[in-house]
Backbone as CSV, one residue per row, in Angstrom:
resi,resn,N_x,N_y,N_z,CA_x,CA_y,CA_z,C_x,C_y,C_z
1,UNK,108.810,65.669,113.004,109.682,66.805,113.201,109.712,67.118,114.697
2,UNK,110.740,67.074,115.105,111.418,67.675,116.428,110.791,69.200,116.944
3,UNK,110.536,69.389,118.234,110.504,70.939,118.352,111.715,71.534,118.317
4,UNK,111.352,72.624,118.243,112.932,73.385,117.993,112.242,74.313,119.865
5,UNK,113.687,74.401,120.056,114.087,75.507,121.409,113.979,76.671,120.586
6,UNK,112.962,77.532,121.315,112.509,78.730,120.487,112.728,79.799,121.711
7,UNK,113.524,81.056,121.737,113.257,82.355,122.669,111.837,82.767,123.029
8,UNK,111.716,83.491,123.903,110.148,84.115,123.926,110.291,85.088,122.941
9,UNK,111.724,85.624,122.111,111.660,86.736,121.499,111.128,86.321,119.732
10,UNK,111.995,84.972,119.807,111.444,84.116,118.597,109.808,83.678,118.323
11,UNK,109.614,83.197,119.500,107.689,82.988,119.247,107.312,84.161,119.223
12,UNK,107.501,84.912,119.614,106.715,86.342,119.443,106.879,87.090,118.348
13,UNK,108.011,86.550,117.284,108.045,87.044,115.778,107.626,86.365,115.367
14,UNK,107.183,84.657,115.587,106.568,84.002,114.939,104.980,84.202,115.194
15,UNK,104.017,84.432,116.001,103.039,84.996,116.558,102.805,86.190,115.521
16,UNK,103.391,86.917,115.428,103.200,88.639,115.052,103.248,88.184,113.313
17,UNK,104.399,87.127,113.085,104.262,86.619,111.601,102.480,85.681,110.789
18,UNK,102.259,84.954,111.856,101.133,84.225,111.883,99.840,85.348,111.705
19,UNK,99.966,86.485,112.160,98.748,87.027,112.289,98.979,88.055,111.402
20,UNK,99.630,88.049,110.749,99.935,88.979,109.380,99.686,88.041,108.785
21,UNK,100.060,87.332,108.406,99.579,86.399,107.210,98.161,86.123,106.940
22,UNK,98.046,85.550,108.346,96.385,85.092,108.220,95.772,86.672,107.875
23,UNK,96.029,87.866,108.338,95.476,88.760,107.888,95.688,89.492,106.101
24,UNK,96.853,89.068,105.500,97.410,89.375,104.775,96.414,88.416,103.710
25,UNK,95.488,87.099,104.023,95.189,85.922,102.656,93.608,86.870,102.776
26,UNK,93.342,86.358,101.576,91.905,86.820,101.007,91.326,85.894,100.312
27,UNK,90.005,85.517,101.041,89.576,85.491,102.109,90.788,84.723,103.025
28,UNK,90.569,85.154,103.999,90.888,84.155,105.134,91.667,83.143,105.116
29,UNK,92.314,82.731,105.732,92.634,80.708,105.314,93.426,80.377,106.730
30,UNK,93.058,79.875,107.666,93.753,79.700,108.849,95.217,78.938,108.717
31,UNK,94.324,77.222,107.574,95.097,76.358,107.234,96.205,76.293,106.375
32,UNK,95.919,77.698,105.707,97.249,78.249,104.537,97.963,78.518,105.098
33,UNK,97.594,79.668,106.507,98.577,80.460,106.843,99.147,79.450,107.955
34,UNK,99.176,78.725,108.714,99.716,77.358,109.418,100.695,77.072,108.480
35,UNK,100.156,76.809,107.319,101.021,76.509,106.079,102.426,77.014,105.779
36,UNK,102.040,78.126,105.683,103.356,79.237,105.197,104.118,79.675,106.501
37,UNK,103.824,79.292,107.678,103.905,79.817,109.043,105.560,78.488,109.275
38,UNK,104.523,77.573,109.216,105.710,76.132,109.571,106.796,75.989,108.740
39,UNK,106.579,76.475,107.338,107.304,76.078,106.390,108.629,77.416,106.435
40,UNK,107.949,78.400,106.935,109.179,79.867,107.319,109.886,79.552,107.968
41,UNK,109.382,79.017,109.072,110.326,78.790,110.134,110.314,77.207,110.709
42,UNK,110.656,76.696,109.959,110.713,75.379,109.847,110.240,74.356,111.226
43,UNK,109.212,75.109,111.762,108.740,74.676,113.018,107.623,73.550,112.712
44,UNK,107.274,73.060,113.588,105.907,71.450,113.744,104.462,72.599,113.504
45,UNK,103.349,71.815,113.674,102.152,72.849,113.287,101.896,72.915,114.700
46,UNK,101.989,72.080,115.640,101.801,71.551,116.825,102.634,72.893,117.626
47,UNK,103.879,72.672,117.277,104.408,74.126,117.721,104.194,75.519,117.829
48,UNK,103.545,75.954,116.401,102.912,76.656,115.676,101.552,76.771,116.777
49,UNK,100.732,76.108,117.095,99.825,75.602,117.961,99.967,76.460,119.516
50,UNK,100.977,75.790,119.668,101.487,75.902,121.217,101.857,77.463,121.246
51,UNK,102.936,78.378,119.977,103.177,79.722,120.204,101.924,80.721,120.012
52,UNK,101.081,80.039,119.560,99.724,80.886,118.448,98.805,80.859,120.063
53,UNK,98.557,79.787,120.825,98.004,79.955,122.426,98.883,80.565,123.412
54,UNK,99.994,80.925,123.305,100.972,81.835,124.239,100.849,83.214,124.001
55,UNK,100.679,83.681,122.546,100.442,84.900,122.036,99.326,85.461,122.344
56,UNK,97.720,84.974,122.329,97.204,84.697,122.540,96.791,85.124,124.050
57,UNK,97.154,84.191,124.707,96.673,84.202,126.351,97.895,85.613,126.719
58,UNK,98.904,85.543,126.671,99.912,86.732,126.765,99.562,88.210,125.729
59,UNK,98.829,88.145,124.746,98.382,89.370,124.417,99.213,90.010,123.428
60,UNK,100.844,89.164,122.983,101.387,89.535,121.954,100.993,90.092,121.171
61,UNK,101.959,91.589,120.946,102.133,92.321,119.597,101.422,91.244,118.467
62,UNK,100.969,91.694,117.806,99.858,93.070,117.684,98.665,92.997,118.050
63,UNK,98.426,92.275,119.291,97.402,92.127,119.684,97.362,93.127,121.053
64,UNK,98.160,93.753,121.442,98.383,94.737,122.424,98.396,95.846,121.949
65,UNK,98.445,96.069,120.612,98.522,97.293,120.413,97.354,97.915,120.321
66,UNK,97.436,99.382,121.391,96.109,99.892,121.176,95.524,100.196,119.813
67,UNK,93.923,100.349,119.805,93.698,100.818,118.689,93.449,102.205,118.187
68,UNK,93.432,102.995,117.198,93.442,104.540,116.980,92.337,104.909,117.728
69,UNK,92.260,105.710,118.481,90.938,106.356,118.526,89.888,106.587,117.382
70,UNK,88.764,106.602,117.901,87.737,107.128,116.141,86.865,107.755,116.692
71,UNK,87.192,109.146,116.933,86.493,110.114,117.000,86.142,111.062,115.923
């Protein structure tokens, strides 16, 4: 499979999708959610790979979002 030309606005819904999921399986499953990740958006895992380390090192939603206070 080909990469697809993806926006920064596109990896970053795919990013924000990836980390819902993986948060969304019980327990856990990295390799599921890769799974359901490639198959949404009909992207390579490799790709998947490459946006999941951009999000990542760049800090993508929802990983920027502060957290509540807990006071």
């Amino acid at each position: 499979m080909s990469s697809k030309r993806l926006t920064t606005q596109q990896r970053k819904e795919i990013f924000l999708n990836l980390v819902e999921t993986q948060d969304a399986l019980n327990p856990p499953n990295v390799r599921q959610s890769y799974e359901v990740v490639t198959e949404r958006y009909d992207i390579s895992e490799d790709q998947l790979r490459q946006i999941e380390e951009e999000g990542l090192d760049n800090e993508w939603p929802p990983l920027c979002e502060a957290a509540p206070n807990s006071l």
